[in-house]
Biopython code that builds the backbone (N, CA, C, O; Angstrom):
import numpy as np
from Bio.PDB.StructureBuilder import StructureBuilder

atoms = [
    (1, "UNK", "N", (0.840, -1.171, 0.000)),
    (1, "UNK", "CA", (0.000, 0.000, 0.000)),
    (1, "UNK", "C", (0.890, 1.240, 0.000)),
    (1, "UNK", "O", (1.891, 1.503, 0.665)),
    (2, "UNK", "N", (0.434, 1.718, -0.654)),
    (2, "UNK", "CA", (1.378, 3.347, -1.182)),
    (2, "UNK", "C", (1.429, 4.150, 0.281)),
    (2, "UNK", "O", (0.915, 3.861, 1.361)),
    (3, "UNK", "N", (2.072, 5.025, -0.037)),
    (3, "UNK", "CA", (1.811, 6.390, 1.616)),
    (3, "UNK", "C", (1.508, 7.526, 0.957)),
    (3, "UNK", "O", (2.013, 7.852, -0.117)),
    (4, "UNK", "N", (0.293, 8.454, 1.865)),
    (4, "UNK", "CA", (-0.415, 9.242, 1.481)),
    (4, "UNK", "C", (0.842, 10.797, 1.318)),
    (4, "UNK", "O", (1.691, 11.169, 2.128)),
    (5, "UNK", "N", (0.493, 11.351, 0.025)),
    (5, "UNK", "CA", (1.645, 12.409, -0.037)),
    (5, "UNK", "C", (0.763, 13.978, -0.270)),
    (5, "UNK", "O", (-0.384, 14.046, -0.712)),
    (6, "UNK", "N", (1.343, 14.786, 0.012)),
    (6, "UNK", "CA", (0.585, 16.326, 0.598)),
    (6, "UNK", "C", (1.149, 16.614, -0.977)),
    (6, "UNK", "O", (2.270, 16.523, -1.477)),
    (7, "UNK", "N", (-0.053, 16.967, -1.460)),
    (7, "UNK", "CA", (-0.266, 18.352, -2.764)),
    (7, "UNK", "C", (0.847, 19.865, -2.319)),
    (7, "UNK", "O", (0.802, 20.760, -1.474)),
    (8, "UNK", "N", (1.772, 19.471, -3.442)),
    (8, "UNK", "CA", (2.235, 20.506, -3.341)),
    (8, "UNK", "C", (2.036, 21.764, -4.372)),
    (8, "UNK", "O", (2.896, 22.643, -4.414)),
    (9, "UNK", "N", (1.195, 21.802, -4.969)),
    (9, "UNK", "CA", (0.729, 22.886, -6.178)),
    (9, "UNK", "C", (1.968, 22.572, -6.924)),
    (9, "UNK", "O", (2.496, 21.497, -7.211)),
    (10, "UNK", "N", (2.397, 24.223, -7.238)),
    (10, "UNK", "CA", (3.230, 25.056, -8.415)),
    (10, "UNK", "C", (4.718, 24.617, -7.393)),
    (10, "UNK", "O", (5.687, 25.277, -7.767)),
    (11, "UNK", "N", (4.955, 23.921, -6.542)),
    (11, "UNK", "CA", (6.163, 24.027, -6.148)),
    (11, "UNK", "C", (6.433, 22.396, -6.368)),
    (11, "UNK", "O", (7.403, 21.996, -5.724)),
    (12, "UNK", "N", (5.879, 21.574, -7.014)),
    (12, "UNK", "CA", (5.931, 20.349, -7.556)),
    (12, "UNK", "C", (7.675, 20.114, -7.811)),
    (12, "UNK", "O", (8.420, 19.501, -7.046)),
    (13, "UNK", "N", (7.871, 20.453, -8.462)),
    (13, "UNK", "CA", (9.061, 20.197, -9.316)),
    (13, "UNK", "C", (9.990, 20.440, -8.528)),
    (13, "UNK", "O", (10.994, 19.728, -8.472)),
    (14, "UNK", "N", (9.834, 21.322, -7.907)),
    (14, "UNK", "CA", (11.522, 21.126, -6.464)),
    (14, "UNK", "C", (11.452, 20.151, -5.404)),
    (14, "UNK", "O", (12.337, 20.274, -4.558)),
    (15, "UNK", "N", (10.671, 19.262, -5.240)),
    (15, "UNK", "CA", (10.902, 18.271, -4.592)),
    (15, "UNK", "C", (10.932, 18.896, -3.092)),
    (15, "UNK", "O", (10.172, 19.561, -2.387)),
    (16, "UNK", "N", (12.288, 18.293, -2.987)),
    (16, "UNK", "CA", (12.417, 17.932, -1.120)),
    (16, "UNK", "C", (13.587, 19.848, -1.056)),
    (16, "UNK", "O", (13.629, 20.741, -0.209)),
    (17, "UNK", "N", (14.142, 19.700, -2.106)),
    (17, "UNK", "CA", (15.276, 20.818, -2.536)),
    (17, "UNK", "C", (14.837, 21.944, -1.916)),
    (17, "UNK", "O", (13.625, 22.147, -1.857)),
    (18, "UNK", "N", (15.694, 22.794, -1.391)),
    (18, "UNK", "CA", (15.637, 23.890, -1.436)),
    (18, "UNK", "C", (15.542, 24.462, -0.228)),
    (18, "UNK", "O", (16.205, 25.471, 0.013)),
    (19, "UNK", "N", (14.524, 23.787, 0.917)),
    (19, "UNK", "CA", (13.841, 24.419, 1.866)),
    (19, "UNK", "C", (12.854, 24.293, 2.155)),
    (19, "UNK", "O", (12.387, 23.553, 1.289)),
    (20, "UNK", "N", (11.862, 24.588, 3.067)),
    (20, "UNK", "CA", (10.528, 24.885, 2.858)),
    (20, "UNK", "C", (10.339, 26.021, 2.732)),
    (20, "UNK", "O", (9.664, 26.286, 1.737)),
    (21, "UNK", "N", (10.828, 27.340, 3.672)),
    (21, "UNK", "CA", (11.034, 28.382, 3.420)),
    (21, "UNK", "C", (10.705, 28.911, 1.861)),
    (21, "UNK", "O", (9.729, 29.612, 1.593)),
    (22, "UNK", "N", (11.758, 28.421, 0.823)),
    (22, "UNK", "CA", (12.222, 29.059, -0.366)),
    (22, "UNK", "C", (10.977, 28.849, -0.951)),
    (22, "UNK", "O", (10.261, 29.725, -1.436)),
    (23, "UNK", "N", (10.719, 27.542, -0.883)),
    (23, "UNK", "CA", (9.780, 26.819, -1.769)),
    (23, "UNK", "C", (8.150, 27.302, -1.674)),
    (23, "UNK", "O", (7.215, 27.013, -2.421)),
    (24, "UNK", "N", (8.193, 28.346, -0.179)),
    (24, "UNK", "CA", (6.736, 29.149, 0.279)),
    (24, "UNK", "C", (6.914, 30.007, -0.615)),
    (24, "UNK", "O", (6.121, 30.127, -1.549)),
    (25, "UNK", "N", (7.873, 30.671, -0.492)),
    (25, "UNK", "CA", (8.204, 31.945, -1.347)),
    (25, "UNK", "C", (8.000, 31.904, -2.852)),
    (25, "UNK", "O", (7.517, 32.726, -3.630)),
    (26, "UNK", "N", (8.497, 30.740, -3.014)),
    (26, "UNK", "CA", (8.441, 30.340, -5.021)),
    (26, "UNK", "C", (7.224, 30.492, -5.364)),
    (26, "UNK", "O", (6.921, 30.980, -6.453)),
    (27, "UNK", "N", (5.870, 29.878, -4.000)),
    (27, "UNK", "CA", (4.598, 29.254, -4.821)),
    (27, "UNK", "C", (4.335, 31.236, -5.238)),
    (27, "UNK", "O", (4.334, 32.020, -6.187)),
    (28, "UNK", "N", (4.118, 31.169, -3.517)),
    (28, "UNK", "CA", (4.056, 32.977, -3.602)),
    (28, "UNK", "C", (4.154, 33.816, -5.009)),
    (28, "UNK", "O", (3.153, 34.247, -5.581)),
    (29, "UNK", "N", (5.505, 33.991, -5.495)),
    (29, "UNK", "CA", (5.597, 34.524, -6.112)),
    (29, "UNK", "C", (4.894, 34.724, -7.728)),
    (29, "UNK", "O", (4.557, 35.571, -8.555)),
    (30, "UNK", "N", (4.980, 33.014, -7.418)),
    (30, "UNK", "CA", (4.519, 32.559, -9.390)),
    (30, "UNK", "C", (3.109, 32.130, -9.258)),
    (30, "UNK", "O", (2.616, 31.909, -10.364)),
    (31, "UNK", "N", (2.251, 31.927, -8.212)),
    (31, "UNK", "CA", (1.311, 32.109, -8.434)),
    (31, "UNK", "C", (0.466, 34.258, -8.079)),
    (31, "UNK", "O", (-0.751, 34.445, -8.092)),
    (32, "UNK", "N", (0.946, 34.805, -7.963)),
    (32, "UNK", "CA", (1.024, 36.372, -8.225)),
    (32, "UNK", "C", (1.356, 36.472, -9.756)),
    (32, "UNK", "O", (0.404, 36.737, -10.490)),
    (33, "UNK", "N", (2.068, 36.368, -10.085)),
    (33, "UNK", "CA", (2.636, 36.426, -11.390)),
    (33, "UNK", "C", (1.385, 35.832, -12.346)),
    (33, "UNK", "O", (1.003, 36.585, -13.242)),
    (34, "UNK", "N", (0.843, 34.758, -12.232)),
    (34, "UNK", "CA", (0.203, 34.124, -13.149)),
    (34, "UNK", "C", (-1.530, 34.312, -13.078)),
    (34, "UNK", "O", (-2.318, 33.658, -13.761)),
    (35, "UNK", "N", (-1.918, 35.420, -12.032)),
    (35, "UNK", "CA", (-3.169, 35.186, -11.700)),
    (35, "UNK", "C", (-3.599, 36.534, -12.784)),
    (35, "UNK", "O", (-2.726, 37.380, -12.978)),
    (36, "UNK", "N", (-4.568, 36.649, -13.272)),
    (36, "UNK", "CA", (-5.201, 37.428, -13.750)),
    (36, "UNK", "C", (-5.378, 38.748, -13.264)),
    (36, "UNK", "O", (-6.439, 38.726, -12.641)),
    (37, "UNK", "N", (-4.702, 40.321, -13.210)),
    (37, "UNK", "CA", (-4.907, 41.507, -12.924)),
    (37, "UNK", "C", (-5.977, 42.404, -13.469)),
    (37, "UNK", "O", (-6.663, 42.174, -14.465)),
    (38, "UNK", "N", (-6.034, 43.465, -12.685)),
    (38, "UNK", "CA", (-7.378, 44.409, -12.967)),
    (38, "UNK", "C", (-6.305, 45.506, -13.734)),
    (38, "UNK", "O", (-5.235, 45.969, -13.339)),
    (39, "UNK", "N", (-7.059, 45.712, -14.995)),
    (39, "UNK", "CA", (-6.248, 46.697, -15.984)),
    (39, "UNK", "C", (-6.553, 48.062, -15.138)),
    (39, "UNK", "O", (-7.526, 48.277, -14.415)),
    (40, "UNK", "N", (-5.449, 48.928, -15.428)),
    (40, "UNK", "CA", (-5.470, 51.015, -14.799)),
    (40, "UNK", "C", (-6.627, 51.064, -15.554)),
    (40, "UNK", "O", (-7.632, 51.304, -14.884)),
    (41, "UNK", "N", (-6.834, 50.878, -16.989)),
    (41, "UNK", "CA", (-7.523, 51.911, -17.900)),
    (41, "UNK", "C", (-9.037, 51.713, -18.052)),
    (41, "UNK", "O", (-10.025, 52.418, -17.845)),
    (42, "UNK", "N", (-8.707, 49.835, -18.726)),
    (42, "UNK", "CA", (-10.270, 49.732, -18.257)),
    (42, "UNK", "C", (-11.050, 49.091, -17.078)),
    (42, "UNK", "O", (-12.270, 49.185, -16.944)),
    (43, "UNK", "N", (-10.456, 48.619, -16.480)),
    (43, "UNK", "CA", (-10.703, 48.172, -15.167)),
    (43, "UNK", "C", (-11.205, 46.615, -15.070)),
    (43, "UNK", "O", (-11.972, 46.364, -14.140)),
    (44, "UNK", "N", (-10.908, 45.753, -15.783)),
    (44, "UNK", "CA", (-11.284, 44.688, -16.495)),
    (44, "UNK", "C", (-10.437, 43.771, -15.948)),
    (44, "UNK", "O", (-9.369, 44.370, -16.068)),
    (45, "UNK", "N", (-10.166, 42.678, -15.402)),
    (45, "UNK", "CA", (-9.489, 41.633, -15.115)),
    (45, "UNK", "C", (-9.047, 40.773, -15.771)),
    (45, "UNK", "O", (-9.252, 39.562, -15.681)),
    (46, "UNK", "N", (-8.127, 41.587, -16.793)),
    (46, "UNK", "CA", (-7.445, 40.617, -18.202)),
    (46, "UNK", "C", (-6.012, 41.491, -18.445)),
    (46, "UNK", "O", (-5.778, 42.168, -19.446)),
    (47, "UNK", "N", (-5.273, 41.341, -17.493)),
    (47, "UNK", "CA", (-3.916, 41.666, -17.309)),
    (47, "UNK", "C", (-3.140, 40.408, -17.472)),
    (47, "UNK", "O", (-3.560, 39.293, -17.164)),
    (48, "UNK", "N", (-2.092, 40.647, -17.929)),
    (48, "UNK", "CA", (-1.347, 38.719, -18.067)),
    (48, "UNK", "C", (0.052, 39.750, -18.139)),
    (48, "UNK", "O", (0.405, 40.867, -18.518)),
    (49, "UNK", "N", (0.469, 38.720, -17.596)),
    (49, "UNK", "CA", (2.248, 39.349, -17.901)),
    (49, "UNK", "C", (3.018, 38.986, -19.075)),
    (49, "UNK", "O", (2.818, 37.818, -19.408)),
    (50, "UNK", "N", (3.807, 39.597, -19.779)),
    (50, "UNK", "CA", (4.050, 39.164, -21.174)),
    (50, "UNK", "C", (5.440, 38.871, -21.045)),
    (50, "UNK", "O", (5.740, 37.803, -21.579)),
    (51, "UNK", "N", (6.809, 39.759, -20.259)),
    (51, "UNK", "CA", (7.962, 39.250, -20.044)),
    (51, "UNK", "C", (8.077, 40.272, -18.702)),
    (51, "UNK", "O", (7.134, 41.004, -18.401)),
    (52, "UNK", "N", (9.285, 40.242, -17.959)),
    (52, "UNK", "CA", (9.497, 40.956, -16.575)),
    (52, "UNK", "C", (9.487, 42.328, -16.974)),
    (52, "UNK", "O", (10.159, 42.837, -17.871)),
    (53, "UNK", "N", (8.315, 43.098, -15.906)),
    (53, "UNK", "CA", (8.180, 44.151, -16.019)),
    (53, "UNK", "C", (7.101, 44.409, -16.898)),
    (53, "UNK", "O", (6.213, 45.138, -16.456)),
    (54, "UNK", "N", (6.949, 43.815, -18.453)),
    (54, "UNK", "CA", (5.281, 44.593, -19.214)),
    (54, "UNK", "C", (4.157, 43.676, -18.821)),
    (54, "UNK", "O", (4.174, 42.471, -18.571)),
    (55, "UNK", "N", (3.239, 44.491, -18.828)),
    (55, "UNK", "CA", (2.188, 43.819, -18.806)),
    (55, "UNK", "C", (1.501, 44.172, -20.048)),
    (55, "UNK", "O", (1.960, 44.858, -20.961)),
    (56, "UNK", "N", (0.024, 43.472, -19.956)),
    (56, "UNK", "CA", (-1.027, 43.143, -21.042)),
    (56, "UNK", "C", (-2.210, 43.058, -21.009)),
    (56, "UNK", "O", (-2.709, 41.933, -20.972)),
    (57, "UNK", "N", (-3.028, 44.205, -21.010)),
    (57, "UNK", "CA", (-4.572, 43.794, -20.844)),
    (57, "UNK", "C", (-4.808, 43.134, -22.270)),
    (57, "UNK", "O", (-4.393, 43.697, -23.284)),
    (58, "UNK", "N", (-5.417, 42.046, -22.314)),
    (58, "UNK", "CA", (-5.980, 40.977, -23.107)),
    (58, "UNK", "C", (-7.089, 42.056, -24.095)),
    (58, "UNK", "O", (-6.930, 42.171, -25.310)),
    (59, "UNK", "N", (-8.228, 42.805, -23.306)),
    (59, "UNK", "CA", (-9.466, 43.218, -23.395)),
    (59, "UNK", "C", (-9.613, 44.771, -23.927)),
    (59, "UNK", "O", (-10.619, 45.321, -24.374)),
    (60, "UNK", "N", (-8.262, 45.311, -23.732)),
    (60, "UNK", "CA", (-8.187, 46.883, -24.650)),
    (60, "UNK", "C", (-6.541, 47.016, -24.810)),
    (60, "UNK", "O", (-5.890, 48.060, -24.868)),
    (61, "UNK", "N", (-6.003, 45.479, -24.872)),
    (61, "UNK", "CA", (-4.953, 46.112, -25.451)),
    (61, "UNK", "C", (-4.033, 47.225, -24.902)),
    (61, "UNK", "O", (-3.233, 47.719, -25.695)),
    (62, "UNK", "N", (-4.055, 47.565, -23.931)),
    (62, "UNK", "CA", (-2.940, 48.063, -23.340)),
    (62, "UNK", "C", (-1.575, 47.709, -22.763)),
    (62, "UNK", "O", (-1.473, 46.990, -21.769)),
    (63, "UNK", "N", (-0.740, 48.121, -23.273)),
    (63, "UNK", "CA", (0.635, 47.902, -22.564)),
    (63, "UNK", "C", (1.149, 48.475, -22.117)),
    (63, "UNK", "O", (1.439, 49.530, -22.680)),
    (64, "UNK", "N", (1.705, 48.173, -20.607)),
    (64, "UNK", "CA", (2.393, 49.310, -19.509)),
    (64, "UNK", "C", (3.582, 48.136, -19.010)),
    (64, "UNK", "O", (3.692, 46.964, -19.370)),
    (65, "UNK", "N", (4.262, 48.787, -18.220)),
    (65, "UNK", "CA", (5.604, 48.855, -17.679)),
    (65, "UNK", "C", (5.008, 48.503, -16.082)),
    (65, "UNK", "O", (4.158, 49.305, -15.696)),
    (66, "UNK", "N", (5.338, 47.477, -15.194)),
    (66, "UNK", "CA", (5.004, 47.254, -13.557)),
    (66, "UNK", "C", (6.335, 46.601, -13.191)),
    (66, "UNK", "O", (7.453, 46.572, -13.706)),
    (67, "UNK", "N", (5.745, 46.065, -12.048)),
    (67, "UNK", "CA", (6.755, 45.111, -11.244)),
    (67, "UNK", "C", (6.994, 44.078, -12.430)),
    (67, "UNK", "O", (6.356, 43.987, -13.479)),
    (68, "UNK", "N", (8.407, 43.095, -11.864)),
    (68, "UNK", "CA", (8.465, 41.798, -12.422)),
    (68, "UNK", "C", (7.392, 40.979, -12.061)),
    (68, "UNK", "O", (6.885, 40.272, -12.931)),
    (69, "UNK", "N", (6.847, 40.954, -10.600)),
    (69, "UNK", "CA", (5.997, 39.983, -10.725)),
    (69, "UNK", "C", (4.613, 40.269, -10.525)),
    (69, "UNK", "O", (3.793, 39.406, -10.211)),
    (70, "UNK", "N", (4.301, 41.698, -10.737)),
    (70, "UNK", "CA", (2.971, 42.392, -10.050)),
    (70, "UNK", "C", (3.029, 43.715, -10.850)),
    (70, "UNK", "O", (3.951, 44.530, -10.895)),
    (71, "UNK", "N", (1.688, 43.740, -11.541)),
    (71, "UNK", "CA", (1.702, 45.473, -12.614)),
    (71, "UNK", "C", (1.827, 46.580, -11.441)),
    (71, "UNK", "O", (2.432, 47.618, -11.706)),
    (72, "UNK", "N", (1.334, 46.413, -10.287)),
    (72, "UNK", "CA", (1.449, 47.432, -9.585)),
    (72, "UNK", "C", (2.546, 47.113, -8.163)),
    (72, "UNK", "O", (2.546, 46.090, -7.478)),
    (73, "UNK", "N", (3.356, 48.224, -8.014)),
    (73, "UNK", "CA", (4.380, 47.612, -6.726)),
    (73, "UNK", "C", (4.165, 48.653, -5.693)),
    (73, "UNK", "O", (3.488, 49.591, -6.114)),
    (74, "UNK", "N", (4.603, 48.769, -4.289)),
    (74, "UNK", "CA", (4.563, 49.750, -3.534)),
    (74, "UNK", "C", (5.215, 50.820, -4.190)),
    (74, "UNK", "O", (4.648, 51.513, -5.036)),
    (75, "UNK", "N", (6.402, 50.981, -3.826)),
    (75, "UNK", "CA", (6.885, 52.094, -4.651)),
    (75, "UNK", "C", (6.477, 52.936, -5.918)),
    (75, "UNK", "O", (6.719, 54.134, -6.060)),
    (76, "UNK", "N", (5.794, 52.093, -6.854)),
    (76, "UNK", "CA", (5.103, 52.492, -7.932)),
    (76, "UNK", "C", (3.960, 53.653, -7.766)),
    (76, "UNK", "O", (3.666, 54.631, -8.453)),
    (77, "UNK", "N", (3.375, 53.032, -6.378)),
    (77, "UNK", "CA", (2.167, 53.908, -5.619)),
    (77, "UNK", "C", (2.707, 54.944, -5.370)),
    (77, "UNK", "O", (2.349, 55.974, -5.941)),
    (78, "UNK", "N", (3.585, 54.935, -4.564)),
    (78, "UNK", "CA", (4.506, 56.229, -3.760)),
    (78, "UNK", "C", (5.133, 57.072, -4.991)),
    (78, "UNK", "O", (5.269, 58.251, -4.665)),
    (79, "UNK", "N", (5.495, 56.837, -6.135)),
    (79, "UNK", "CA", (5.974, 57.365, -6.938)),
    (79, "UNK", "C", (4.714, 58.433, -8.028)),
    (79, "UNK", "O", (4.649, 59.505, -8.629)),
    (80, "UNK", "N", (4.237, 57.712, -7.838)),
    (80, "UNK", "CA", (2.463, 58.243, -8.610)),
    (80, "UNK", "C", (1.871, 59.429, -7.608)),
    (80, "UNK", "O", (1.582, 60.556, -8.009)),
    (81, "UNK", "N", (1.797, 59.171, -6.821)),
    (81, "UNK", "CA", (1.655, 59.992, -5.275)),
    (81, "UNK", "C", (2.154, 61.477, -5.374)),
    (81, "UNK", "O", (1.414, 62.461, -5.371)),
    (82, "UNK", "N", (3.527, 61.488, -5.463)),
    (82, "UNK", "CA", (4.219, 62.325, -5.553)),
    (82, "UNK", "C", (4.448, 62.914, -6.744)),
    (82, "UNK", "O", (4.830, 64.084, -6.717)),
    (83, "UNK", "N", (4.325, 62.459, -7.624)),
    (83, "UNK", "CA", (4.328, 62.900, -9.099)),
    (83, "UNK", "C", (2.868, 63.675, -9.187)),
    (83, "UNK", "O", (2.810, 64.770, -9.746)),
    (84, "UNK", "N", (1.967, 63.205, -8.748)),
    (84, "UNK", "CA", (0.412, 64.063, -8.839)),
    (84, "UNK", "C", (0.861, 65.004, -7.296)),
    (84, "UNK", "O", (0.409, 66.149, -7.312)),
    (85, "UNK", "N", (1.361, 64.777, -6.516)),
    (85, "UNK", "CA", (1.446, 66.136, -5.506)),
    (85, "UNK", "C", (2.108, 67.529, -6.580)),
    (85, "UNK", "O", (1.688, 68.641, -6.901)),
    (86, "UNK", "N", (3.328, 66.728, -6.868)),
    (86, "UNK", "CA", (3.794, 67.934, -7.397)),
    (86, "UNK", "C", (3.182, 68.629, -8.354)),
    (86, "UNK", "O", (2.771, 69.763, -8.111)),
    (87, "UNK", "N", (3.025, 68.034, -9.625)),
    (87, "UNK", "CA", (1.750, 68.558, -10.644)),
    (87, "UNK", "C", (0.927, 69.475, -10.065)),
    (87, "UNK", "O", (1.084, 70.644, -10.418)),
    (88, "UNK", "N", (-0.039, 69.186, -9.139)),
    (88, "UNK", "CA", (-0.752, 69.433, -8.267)),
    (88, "UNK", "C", (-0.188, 71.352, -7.833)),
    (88, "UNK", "O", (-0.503, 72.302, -8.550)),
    (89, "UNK", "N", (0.332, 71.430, -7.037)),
    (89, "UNK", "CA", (1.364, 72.424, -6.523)),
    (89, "UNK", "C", (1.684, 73.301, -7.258)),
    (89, "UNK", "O", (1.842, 74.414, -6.755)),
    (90, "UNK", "N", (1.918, 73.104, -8.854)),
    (90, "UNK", "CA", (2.596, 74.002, -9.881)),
    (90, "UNK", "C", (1.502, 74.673, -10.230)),
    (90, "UNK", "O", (1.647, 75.894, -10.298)),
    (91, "UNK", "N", (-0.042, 74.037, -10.584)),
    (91, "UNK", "CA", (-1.055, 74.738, -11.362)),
    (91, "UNK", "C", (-1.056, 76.197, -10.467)),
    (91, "UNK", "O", (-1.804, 77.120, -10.792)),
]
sb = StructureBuilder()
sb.init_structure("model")
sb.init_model(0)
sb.init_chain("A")
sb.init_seg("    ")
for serial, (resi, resn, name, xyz) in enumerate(atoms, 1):
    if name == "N":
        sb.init_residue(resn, " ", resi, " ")
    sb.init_atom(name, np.array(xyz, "f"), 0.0, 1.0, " ", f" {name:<3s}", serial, name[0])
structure = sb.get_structure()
């Protein structure tokens, strides 16, 4: 009789390797990466990542520049923030 073995999703392929640690972090990351995003423009949930850094709304065709593994990052926020303060300030 076989022994019962725990589902490991998207972290399949590394086995026993690595850690458990690393291997939390891996699912983490690549399942973020692979889930479907809400587009800036049209607000539509057909974002896909195309290589590190662009993204792709599927649904109007837009292409922008984000994180490697996320269209939107903290800093990205904070940077937008401040870019509309200042704008803001000059009128």
């Amino acid at each position: 009789m076989g022994r019962k073995t725990k589902k490991v999703g998207m972290a399949r392929g590394l086995g026993v390797r690595y850690g458990a640690t690393l291997r939390k972090r891996y699912v983490k990351v690549v399942s973020e990466t692979r889930k479907t995003h809400k587009c800036p423009q049209c607000g539509s949930a057909a974002v896909k990542r195309e290589s590190v850094g662009v993204w792709n709304c599927r649904k109007c065709g837009l292409t922008f520049a984000g994180g490697a593994y996320s269209p939107v990052t903290k800093l990205g926020v904070v940077a937008k923030r401040q870019v509309k303060s200042l704008s803001s300030s000059e009128s």
